[in-house]
Structures are given as structure tokens and as C-alpha cells.
C-alpha positions in Angstrom: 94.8 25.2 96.2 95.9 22.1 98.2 97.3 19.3 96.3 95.4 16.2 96.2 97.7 13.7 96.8 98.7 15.4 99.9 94.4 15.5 100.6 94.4 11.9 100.6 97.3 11.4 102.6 95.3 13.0 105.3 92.8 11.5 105.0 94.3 7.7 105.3 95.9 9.4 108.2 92.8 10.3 109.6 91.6 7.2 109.1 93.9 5.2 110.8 95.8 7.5 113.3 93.0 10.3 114.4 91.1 8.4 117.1 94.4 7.8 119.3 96.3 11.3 118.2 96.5 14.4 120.6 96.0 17.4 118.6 99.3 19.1 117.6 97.7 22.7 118.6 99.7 22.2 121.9 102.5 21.3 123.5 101.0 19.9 126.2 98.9 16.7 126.2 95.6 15.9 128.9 94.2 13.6 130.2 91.1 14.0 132.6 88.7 16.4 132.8 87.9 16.8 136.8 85.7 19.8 136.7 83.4 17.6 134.6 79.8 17.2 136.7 77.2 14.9 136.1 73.7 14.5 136.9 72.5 11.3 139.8 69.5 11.1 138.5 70.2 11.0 134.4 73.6 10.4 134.9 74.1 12.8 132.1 76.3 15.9 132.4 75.0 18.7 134.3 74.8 21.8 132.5 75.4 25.8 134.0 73.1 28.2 132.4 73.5 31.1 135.3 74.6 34.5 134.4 77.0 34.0 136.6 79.3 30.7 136.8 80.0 29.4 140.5 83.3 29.0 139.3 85.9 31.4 138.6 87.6 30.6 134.6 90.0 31.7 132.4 89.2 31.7 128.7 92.7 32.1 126.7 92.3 32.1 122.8 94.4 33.4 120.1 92.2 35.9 118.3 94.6 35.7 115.4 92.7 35.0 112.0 96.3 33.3 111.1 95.7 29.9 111.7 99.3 29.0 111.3 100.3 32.0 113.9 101.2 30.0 116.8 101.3 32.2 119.8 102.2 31.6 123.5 99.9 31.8 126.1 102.3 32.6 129.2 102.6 30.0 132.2 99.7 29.2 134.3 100.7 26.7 136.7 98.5 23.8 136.6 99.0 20.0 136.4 99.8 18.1 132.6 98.1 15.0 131.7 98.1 12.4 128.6 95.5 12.0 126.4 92.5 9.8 125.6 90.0 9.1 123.7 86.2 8.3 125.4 84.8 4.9 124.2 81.3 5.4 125.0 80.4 7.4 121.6 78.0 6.0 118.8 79.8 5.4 115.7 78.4 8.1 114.0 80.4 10.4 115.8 83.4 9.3 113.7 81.6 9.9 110.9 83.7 11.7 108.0 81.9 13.9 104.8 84.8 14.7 102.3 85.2 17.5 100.2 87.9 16.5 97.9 89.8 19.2 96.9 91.1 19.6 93.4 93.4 22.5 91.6 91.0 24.8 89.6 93.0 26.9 89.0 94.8 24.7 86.8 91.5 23.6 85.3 90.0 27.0 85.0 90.2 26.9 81.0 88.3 23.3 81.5 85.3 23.7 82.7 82.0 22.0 81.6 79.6 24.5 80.7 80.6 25.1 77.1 81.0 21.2 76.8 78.0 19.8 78.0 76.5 18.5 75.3 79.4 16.6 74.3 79.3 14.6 76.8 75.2 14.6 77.5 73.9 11.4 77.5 70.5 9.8 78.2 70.0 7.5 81.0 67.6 4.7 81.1 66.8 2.6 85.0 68.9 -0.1 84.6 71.6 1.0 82.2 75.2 0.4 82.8 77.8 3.2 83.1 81.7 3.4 83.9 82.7 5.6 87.2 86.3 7.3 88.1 86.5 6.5 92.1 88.7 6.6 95.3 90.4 3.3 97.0 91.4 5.6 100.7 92.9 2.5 101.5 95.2 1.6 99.1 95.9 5.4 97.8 94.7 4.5 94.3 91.9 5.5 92.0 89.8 2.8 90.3 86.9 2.6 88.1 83.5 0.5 89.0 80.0 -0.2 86.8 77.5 1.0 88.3 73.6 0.7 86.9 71.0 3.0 87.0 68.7 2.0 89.8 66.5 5.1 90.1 65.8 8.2 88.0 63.9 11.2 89.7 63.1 14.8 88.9 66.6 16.1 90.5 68.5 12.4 90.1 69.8 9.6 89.2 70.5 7.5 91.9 73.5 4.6 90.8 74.2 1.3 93.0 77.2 -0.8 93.0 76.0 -3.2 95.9 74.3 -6.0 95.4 72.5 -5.4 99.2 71.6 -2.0 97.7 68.3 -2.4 95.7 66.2 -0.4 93.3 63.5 0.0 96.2 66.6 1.9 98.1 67.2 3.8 95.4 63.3 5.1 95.3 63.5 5.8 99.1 67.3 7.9 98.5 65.8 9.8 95.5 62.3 10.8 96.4 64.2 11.8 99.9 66.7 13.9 97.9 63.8 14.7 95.4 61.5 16.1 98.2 63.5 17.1 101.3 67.3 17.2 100.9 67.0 19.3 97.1 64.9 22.2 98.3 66.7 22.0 101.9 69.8 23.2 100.9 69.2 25.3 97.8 66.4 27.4 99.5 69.2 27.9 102.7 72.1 28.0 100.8 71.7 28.6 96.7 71.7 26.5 93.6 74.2 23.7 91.8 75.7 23.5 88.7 74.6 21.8 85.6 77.6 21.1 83.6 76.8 18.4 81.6 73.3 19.8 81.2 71.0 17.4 82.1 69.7 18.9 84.7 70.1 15.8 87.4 72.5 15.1 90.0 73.9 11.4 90.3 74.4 9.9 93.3 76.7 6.7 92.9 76.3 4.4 96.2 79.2 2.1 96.8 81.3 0.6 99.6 83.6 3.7 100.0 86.9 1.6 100.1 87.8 3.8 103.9 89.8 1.2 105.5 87.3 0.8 108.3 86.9 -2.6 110.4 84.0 -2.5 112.3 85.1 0.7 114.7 86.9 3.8 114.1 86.7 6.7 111.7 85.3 6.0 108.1 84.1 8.3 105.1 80.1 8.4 104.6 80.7 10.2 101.4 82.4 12.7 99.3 82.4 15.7 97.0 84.7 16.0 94.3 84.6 19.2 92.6 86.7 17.3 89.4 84.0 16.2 88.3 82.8 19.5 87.1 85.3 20.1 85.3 86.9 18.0 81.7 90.0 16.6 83.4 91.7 13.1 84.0 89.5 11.5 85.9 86.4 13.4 86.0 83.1 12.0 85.9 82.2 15.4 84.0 78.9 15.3 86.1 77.4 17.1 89.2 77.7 13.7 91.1 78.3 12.3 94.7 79.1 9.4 96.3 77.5 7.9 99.1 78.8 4.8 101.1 76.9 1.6 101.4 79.0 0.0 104.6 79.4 0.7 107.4 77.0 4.3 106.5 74.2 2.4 105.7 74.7 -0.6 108.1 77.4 -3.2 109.0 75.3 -6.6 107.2 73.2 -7.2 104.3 70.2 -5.5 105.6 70.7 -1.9 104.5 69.5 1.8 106.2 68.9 4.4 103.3 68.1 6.5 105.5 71.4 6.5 107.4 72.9 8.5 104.4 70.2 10.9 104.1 72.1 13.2 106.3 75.1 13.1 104.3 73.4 13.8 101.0 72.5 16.9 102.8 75.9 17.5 103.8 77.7 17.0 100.3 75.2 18.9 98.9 75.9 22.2 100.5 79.3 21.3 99.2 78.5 21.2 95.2 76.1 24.2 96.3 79.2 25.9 97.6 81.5 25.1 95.1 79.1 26.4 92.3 78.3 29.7 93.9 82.0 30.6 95.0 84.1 29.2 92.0 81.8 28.8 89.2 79.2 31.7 89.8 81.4 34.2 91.1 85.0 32.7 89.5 86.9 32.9 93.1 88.3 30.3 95.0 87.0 27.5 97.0 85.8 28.8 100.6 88.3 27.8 103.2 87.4 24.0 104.7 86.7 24.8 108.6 83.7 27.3 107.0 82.6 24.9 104.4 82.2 22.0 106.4 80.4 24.0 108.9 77.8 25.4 106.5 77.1 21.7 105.6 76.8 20.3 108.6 74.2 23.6 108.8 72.6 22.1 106.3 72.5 18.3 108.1 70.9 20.2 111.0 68.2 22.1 108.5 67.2 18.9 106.7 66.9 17.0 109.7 65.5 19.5 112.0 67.3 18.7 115.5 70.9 19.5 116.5 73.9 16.6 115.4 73.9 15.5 118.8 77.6 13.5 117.6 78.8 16.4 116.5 78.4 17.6 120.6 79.5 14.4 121.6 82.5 14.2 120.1 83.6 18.0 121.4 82.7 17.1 124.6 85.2 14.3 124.6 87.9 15.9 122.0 90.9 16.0 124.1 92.2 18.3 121.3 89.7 20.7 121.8 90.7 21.0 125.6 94.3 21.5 124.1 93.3 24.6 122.5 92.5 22.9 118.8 92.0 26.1 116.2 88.8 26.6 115.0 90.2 27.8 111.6 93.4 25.3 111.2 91.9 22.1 109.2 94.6 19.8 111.2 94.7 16.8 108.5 97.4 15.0 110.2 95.5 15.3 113.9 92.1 15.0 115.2 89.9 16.3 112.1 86.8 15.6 113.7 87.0 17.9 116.5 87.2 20.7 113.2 83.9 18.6 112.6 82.6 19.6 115.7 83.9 23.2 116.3 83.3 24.3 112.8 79.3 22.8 113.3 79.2 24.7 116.7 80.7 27.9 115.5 77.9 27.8 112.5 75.2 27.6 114.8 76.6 29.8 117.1 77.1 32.6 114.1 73.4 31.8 113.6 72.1 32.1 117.0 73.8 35.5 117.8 72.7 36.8 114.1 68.8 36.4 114.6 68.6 35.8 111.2 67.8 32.1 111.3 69.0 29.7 108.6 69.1 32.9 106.0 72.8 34.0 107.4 74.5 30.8 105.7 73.4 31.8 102.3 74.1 35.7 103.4 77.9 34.2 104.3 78.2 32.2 100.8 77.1 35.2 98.7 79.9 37.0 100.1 82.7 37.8 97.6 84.9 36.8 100.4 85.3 33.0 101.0 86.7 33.1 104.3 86.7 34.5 107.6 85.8 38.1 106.0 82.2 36.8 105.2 81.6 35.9 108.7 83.0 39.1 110.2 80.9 41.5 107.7 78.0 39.4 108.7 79.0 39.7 112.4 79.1 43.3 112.0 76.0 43.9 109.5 73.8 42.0 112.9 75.9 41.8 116.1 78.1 44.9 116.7 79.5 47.4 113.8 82.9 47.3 116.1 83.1 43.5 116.7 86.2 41.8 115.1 86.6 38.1 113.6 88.8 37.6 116.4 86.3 38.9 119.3 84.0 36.8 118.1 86.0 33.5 118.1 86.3 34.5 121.7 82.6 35.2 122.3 81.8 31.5 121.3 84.7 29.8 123.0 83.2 31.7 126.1 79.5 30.4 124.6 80.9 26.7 125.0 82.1 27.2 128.7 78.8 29.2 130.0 76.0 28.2 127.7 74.1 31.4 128.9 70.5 31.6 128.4 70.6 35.1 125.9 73.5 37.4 125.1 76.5 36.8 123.4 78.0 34.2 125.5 75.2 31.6 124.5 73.1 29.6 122.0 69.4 31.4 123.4 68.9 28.6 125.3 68.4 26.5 122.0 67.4 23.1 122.9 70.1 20.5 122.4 73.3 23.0 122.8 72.8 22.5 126.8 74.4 19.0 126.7 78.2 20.7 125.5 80.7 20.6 128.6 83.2 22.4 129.9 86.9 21.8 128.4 89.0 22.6 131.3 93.1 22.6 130.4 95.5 21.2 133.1 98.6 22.3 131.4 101.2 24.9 132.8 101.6 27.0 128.9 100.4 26.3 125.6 101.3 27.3 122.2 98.0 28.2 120.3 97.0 28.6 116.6 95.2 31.2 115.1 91.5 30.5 116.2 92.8 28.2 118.9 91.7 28.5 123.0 91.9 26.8 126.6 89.9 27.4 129.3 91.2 27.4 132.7 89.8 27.3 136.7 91.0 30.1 138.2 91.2 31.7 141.5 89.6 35.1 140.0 93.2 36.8 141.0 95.7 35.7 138.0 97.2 38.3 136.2 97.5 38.5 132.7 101.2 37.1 131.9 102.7 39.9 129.6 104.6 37.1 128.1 101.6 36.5 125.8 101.7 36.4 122.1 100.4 40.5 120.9 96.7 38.5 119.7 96.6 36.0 122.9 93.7 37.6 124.6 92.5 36.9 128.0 88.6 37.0 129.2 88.3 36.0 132.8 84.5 34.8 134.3 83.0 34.4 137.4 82.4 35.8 140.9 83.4 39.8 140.8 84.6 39.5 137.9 85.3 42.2 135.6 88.2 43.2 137.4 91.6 44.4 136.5 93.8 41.2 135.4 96.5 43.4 133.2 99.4 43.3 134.3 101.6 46.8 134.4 104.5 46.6 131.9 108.1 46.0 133.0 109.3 48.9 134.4 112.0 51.1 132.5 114.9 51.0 134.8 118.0 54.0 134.9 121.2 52.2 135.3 122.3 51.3 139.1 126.0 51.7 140.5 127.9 50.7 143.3 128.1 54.7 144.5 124.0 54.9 144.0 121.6 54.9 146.9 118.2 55.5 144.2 117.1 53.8 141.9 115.2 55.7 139.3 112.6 55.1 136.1 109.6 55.1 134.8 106.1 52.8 135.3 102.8 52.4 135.2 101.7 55.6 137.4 100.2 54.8 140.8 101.9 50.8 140.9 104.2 49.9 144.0 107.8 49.5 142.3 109.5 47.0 144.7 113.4 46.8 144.0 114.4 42.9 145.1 118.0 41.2 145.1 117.3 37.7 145.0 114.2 37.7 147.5 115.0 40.3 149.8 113.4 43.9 149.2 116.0 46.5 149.4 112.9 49.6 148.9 109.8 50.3 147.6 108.4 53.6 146.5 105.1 54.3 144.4 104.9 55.6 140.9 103.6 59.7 140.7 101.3 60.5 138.3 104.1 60.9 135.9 104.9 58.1 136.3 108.5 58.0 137.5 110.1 56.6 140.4 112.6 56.8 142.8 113.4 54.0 145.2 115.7 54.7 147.9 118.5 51.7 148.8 121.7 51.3 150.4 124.8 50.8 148.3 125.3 48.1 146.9 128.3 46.2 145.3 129.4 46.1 141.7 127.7 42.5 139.9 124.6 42.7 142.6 121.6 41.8 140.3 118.6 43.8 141.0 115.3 42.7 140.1 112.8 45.7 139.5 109.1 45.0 139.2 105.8 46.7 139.8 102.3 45.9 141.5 99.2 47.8 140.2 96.5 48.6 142.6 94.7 45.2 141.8 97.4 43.4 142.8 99.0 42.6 139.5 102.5 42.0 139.2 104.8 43.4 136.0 107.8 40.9 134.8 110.6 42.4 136.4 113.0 44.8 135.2 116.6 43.1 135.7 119.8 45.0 135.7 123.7 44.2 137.1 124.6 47.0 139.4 128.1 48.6 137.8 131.2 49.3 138.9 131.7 53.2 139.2 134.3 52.8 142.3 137.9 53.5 141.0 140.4 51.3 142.6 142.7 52.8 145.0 145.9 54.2 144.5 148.1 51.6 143.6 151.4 51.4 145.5 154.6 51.2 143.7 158.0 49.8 145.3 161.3 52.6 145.2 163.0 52.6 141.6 165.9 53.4 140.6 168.3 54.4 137.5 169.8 50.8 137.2 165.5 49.2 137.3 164.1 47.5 134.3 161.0 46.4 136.4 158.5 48.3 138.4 156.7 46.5 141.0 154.0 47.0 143.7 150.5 46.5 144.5 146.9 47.1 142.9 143.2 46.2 142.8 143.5 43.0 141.3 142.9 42.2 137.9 143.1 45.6 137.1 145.7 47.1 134.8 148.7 49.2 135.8 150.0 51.9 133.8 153.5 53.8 134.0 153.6 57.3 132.6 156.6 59.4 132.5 156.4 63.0 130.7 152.7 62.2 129.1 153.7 59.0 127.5 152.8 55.6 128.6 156.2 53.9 129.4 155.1 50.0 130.3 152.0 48.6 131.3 150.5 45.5 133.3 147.8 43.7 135.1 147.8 43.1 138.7 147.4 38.9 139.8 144.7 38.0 142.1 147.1 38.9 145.4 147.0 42.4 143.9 150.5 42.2 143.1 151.7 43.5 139.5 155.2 43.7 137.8 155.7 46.1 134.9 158.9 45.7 132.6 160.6 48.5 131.3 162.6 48.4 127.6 165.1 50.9 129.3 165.8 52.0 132.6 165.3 55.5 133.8 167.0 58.3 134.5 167.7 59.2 138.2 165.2 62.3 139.4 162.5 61.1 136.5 159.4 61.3 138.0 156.8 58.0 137.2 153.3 57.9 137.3 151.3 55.1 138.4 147.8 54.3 138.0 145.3 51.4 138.1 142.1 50.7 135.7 139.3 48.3 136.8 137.7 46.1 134.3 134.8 49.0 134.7 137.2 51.3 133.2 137.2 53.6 136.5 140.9 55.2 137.1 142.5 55.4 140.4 144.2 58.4 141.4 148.1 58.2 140.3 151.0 57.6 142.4 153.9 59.7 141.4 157.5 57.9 142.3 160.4 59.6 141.8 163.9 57.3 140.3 166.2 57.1 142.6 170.4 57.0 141.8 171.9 54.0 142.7 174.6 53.9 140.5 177.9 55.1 141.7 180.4 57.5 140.1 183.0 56.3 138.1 186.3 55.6 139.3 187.9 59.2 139.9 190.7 60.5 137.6 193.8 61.5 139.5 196.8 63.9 139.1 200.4 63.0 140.0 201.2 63.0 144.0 204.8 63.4 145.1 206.5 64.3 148.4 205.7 67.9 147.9 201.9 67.9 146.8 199.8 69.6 149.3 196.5 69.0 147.0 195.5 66.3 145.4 193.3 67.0 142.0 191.4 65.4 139.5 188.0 65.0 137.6 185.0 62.5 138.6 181.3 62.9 139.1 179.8 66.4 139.2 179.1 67.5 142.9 180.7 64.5 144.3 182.0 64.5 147.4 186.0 63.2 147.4 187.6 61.9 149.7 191.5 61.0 149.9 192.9 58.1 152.3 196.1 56.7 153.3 195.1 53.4 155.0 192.1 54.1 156.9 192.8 57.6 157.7 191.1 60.1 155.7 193.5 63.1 154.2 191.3 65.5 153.2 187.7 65.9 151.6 186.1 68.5 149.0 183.4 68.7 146.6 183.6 68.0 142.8 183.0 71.7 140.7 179.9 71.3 138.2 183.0 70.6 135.4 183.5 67.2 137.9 186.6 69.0 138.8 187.8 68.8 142.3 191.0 69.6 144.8 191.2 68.1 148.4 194.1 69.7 150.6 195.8 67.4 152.2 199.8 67.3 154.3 202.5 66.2 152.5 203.1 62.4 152.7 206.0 60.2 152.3 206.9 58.8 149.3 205.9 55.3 149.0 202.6 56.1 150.6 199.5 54.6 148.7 196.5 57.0 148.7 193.1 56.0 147.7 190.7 58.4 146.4 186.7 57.8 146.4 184.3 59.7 145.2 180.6 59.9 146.6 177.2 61.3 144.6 174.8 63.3 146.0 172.3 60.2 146.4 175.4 58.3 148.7 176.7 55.9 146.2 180.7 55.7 146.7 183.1 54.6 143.7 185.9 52.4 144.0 189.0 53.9 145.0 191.6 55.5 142.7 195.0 54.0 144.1 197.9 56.2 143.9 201.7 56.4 144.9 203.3 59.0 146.3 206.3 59.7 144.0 209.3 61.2 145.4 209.4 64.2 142.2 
């Protein structure tokens, strides 16, 4: 149950900020309506009641019975205006019936019947009494004395205006006693009697509304507290009626400006009763309570609320897509006024049961959007959903057809309802919210759209096919590929785009799978993939990155050798360089944006050990290796020498194994020979003086030379 203090919140707000408000069901705000035709000669609005409209539309409502499931429409492309708010209306149209809510729930322990006759009292015409009521102005409650003015069969009728006289009392009670009483209950079902007396008061009073001389202002109100012993409560079936501006703006006063509004809080005590008291539920939710009474303002009167059309057909809320079943309090609460009065009759008109569905709807265990739908299904279609139908009479506003299900049977007075044609490019709807749309017949259905946004397209050849296929399922793409494979909707043209040039095309089999043939292209190309049905509709693309499945090339690696701590050369760059040598990784690095890459090594290799190199993109592909062998550059050591004297004619010693050695006397070379696998060697040489120095080098197999061993030839 709401809480009251945030009821009357709303209800200052809608007192003082509705008229100039957008609605909140949107996030886009309007401001003219262009499509909007009116007749030269009455210079009313012109009215199309073809089968057929001349122009093509697009209804978009959010069938959701959720009114606080906001949904996105998808992104028609049309212009955004501001709001406004047409001047030309008669006050009435801002006319506001409250049904106070109140928590019984909380109160269910306290209600009246078993304490009637405490509190029964007799009234006499003329007699004083003390009553509980509402300052909307100043947010406070505040008690008046009223007197007795009139006393009929059904009520007492209570003034607390000195411009409101005991002969305006007679005309308010006979007119309840006669008309408004058998009205409603006869439509709609029977009141309470809590306090047993078997009358209903009606206290009239200058509702304190806050209104000065234009703008929105309460007529009267319901208060279902009053039923009930609680703080505050009149413990009476009672309502209360206002005396200004309701019943006119001076002293001269217009009873019958309120009878209306009797009828209307009526069917709210008669709702209350049924749904809470009769058959101990709760309270039936507002947009279907206020539309049953405003069922029963049309029933007592006998003609359509013509302000109730007006106001909807200048509601720029209700061209934002306002919910039909989300009371928006803080926004414009009288286009709820008028939707909720047009849905009613609507639910009437398709019914073809008359008045008798309303108390059909209220006898409904269900006090909600149920009741409606069992009734809908009971007399329109066994299959039809709450949420088909909310779409049925958003397409009933637009077309006004003269039978089926997108009209009011040609019911006089519903003719005069206009076209609500949004400008904006998207729009997030409630539950029970819509927009209607010109279209070119050819849009296709964005599958953006929230899963209950439902689209209903009329006009010229219309039905046709406005769904869009769904986004195709897409294999992955490399740079080695030349198809691109998936799966769509079968018989749709999948077009395969980079940026906005096609690369192929190809159409779906009956399997729906694909395969569109395209040159190669490079790793990081994005590839939009989309399909086009045979209407013409266009799936949101499929969008994918083609990947890198090219390994980078061989890497080339400078020589190294057995005195090297580094390992240079050249790679794809930023990719990373890895040295193997016997299976095991031996140093590792990434290659700069030249390509070039240096790898350190903790310890230099031996000569002969073979390295391999390879490269590894950032896709993870491997290049082939490149295999480098070490290299010796160090030389052998300094050779070890025997003695030499006079008489040698060989000169030994140990160096290097497999060295070459060499022996020199200046620059003339003595002798060579070749170092045993024990490093030990013997060059022949002629016997040289004494005196002479020799020098013996020694020379590995990869041509690095020592430094000499220098030697004197002894004479012994």
C-alpha cells in the first residue's frame, strides 16, 4: 500500500508542477505535432476512419504489464522537440477526482462493521458536526464544522460555505438520491455501511487545492480512512466535494458542476467496498480504478467526457510514450486521466457487453490487469494477452476504425481523439507505454528492442515483413583465410563489409550456413558481418577483428662466438626472441620497432654449441628457428716449450690439442707440425746457433694464433 504522505506529496506536485512537466516516460521531450489536420470549415480536427490510413505508421508500445520495466525502443531517426502545453482547453480538463490512499493493511483489525453502533448517531437538517479534512496546500490536516443542510434517502448532504445553501443541498441530494446512487451501484455494485446508518455524507467545502483561477485543482476526494476506526477518520461512508472553483469561481454557485464528480468518487467507495471489504483483498491498482470511475461519469451523464479527449489530444506526455498502467504522481497525472478513461471505454466497446463489463472487471478476485485480461479473453479472443491488447487500443487511438479491434464502433464522440505522432530518434518506454511514428512502410524492426517492445506497422501494403534477421553467427577470420563462414537466417544475403566497402556476399542455404568468399586480409582488419532478408531487412552486424595466424619469419641472428655474452640480430618487431641450446631456453628478448633485438646470455658458450633462434608474434604464431653454430675465437694458450741448445733438431712441447705450431727465428719460419690429441707436439727444425731467439706459436683449428713462446738457444 502507498504511503500517504508520499500521496499527498504528489498530489501538491501535481498541482503546481503538472501543467508545465514533460512526462518522465521518455527521454526525449516534443514539441509540435505536424501531422495534426484540421478541418476549413469547423476548424476542428479532421478525423480518419478508413480501413486503411493514407499514411504509413509505426505503433511501438511496451506490452510489458510491468509498469516500472523500462524498455528501449531502438533508434528511429526522426527530429526531437520540447514540450508544451495547449492553452485553449476549458478548465475542466484539469480537473482532478482523488482517491486517497490509506494502509489497510495496517487497519485491517479496525474496521467499522463490528463498531457501528458505537459511533451511530442521529442527524437532524441543521445540526452541527466536527469533520477530519485535507489542506493540499499547506500539507496539513485540519478539522471544519460543518451543518447539516439536507437529509435524503441515500444522504446527508453537509455545507461549509456560506455561498452554498440548503436549496443546493436539495438539488445535490435528490441528484445523488435519484440519478448518481442507482448509476453506479446498478453498473458497478454496492457501498459500505460502516457506521450503519444506511446514508452516505457528502461534506462540500472549498477543497484547500492551491488553485488561483487557472491550473489543476481537486473537485473531490475519496478517503477510504474513513471506513475504518483510525486517527483521523470520519468513521463514515463520506465524500467530499469542492465548492470553488468546482462549482464556480464567485458567489453564485453550479451544483450541478459536481454532479459528475459525485459519480466519479462514488465508483471509488463502490470499489473500495467490493475489493477490500467484500472480498478482503487489496485496493485495485489506480490507472483501473480511476478509469472505472470516470466509466461511471460517462454512465451518469450519458455522453463521452469530451475533456477527458481534450486533454489526450494535447498531452505531450502521451506523444512521449506515457504508460497506461504507471500512475506517474510526480508528472503529467492527467494524461493517466485520460488514457485510463479511454482504455475503459475501449475495453467496453470491443467487449459488447455494454456498461455490464465494469462490474464483471470489479467482481474479479484479481484487482489488476488480470481482471481485464480474463475479461478480454472470456469476449474478445481466448489467445489475446493484457499486453496485445494495450496495443490494440494504442492502434484504436491512431486509426479510430469504424468496427474491429482497432476502434471504438464508430461511437459518437471518440472521433474527435488525434493522432500522437513522436519526433524523437529512441525512447525508453514503461510497461503499458507507446509512440507512434510516420513511416515510410520499409523500416525494419531494430533488434535492439527491449524482449516486450513490440512493433505493429499500418498503412499502404502493409502487413509485410519488418523483422529483422538476427546477427549472424560469425566463425573466426584470419589473415591466411579467403572464406568467411557461419550461420543465418536461411535465404538472407550475408554481405561481409570493412568499413564501407563490400569484400563478398554470398546467400544463406536452407541450412542456413554461409560461406563468403574474400581476399586475404591483414591481421586487426575489422569485418563487419550482416544479413538482408528477402524484404529488405537488415540484421545488426556481426563484428569480428581478423587474427593473426601468420608466423613471423625466420629471425636472423648475427655470428657468435665462445667469448659472446650477447646475441644479436633481427626479428618481426615486437615479437619475442628465444635462444635454445640442447632443449633448454638459454636467454630470451623482444625485438624494438626496427626489428632489431639483443639477447644477454649469463654465460658464454661453448665453441661448436649449436643455438636456436626463434621469434613469437603477439598472436602467439612461431617462426621457423634459425640454428647458429658458436664459433671459437679464443686463441690457445701460450705453448709450453722444451729446452733448445745447439744440438736440438726438434723442438717439443704441449699447447692446444690439434693446433698447428709453428717455430720462428725472426721472421723465418723453422718448421711446423700439428699438436697430438694429448696437446703434444714436435716441429723438426736445423740446428741453430746459440744465442738465437725462437718463437713458437700455436694456431687452433678455427685460425686463432697465441702469443709466441720465446726461447734461447742454449749452447748445452
Amino acid at each position: 500500500m502507498r504511503h500517504i504522505k508520499r500521496a499527498l506529496i504528489c498530489l501538491l506536485i501535481i498541482l503546481f508542477g503538472m501543467p508545465a512537466l514533460a512526462s518522465a516516460e521518455t527521454e526525449i521531450e516534443v514539441d509540435s505535432n505536424p501531422s495534426m489536420q484540421v478541418s476549413p470549415e469547423t476548424g476542428e480536427p479532421a478525423t480518419t476512419v478508413s480501413n486503411q490510413p493514407a499514411k504509413n505508421y509505426m505503433l511501438i508500445s511496451n506490452e510489458s504489464v510491468n509498469p516500472n520495466s523500462k524498455q528501449f525502443t531502438g533508434t528511429p531517426v526522426i527530429n526531437n522537440e520540447k514540450y508544451r502545453l495547449e492553452k485553449n482547453l476549458s478548465p475542466e480538463a484539469f480537473k482532478m477526482d482523488v482517491n486517497l490512499p490509506f494502509d489497510t493493511e495496517k487497519f485491517q483489525d479496525r474496521k467499522m462493521e463490528n463498531k457501528s453502533l458505537m459511533y451511530k448517531t442521529l442527524n437532524k437538517v441543521g445540526s452541527n458536526r466536527n469533520f477530519n479534512v485535507f489542506d493540499f496546500d499547506k500539507f496539513i490536516e485540519y478539522k471544519i464544522q460543518a451543518q447539516l443542510l439536507y437529509t435524503g434517502e441515500k444522504v446527508n448532504v453537509w455545507g461549509y460555505d456560506k455561498n452554498f445553501t440548503k436549496e443546493h443541498a436539495k438539488m445535490l441530494g435528490n441528484e445523488f438520491d435519484n440519478k448518481i446512487y442507482s448509476a453506479v451501484t446498478d453498473n458497478f455494485g454496492t457501498e459500505s455501511d460502516v457506521d450503519g446508518d444506511g446514508k452516505i455524507n457528502i461534506l462540500c467545502y472549498d477543497i484547500k487545492d492551491g488553485f488561483k483561477y487557472s491550473g489543476g485543482y481537486i473537485a473531490g476526494y475519496f478517503y477510504s480512512r474513513d471506513l475504518y476506526d483510525a486517527p483521523g477518520s470520519n468513521r463514515s461512508e463520506i465524500f467530499y466535494i469542492d465548492t470553488y472553483p468546482t462549482m464556480g469561481l464567485d458567489s453564485k454557485k453550479d451544483v450541478t458542476a459536481a454532479y459528475s464528480t459525485l459519480a466519479h468518487e462514488f465508483q471509488h467507495m463502490v470499489n473500495f467496498n467490493q475489493n477490500v471489504l467484500v472480498e478482503g483483498g487489496k485496493e485495485m491498482d489506480p490507472w483501473l480504478d480511476e478509469g472505472l470511475a470516470m466509466a461511471a461519469e460517462q454512465i451518469y451523464t450519458g455522453s463521452v467526457l469530451k475533456d477527458r479527449i481534450d486533454y489526450y489530444n494535447s498531452s505531450y506526455s502521451v506523444t512521449n510514450g506515457h504508460s497506461l498502467l504507471y500512475w506517474d504522481d510526480y508528472g503529467d497525472v492527467l494524461a493517466n486521466y485520460s488514457l485510463s478513461y479511454l482504455f475503459a471505454q475501449y475495453v467496453k466497446v470491443q467487449s459488447k457487453q455494454g456498461d455490464a463489463i465494469f462490474k464483471e472487471i470489479i467482481r474479479d478476485s484479481n484487482n489488476n490487469y488480470k481482471a481485464v485480461e480474463k475479461a478480454a479473453k472470456k469476449y474478445m479472443d481466448p489467445k489475446l494477452s493484457f499486453g496485445k491488447l494495450m496495443t490494440n487500443f494504442r492502434a484504436a487511438l491512431l486509426l479510430k476504425e469504424k468496427s474491429g479491434k482497432y476502434g471504438f464502433n464508430s461511437e459518437p464522440g471518440f472521433n474527435t481523439i488525434r493522432p500522437r505522432i513522436y519526433k524523437g530518434t529512441s525512447a525508453n518506454l514503461r510497461g503499458g507505454g507507446a509512440v507512434v511514428k510516420e513511416a515510410t512502410g520499409y523500416e525494419t524492426i531494430p533488434t535492439s528492442k527491449g524482449k516486450n517492445i513490440d512493433y505493429t506497422f499500418f498503412g499502404p501494403g502493409e502487413p509485410r515483413d519488418h523483422t529483422a534477421p538476427a546477427r549472424p553467427a560469425v566463425q573466426k577470420v584470419s589473415d591466411r583465410d579467403t572464406v568467411v563462414k557461419g550461420s543465418a537466417e536461411a535465404g538472407a544475403t550475408i554481405y561481409v563489409n570493412t568499413g564501407s566497402t563490400t569484400l563478398g556476399k554470398a546467400v544463406s542455404t536452407s541450412k542456413k550456413s554461409f560461406s563468403v568468399t574474400i581476399k586475404k586480409q591483414k591481421a586487426g582488419t575489422k569485418l563487419q558481418v550482416y544479413a538482408v532478408d528477402k524484404a529488405g531487412n537488415k540484421s545488426d552486424p556481426a563484428t569480428l577483428t581478423v587474427i593473426d595466424k601468420t608466423p613471423p619469419a625466420r629471425p636472423t641472428v648475427s655470428k657468435v662466438s665462445n667469448r659472446d655474452l650477447k646475441v644479436t640480430g633481427k626479428a618481426e618487431a615486437g615479437s619475442k626472441v628465444t635462444l635454445k641450446a640442447g632443449g633448454k631456453v638459454i636467454g630470451s628478448g623482444t625485438a624494438d620497432k626496427a626489428g632489431k633485438y639483443v639477447v644477454n646470455l649469463k654465460a658464454a658458450r661453448k665453441a661448436g654449441t649449436a643455438i636456436y633462434v626463434t621469434a613469437t608474434d603477439k598472436a602467439g604464431n612461431v617462426s621457423k628457428e634459425r640454428k647458429v653454430i658458436v664459433v671459437d675465437k679464443i686463441p690457445p694458450k701460450v705453448p709450453k716449450v722444451s729446452k733448445v741448445t745447439i744440438k736440438t733438431t726438434a723442438v717439443k712441447g704441449k699447447t692446444e690439442k690439434g693446433a698447428t705450431v709453428s717455430v720462428k727465428a725472426g721472421k723465418k719460419v723453422l718448421g711446423t707440425s700439428k699438436a697430438n690429441d694429448k696437446g703434444s707436439f714436435t716441429v723438426k727444425i736445423k740446428k741453430q746457433k746459440a744465442g738465437t731467439v725462437l718463437k713458437i706459436y700455436a694456431k687452433d683449428q678455427a685460425g686463432n694464433t697465441s702469443k709466441p713462446a720465446k726461447i734461447t738457444v742454449k749452447k748445452s
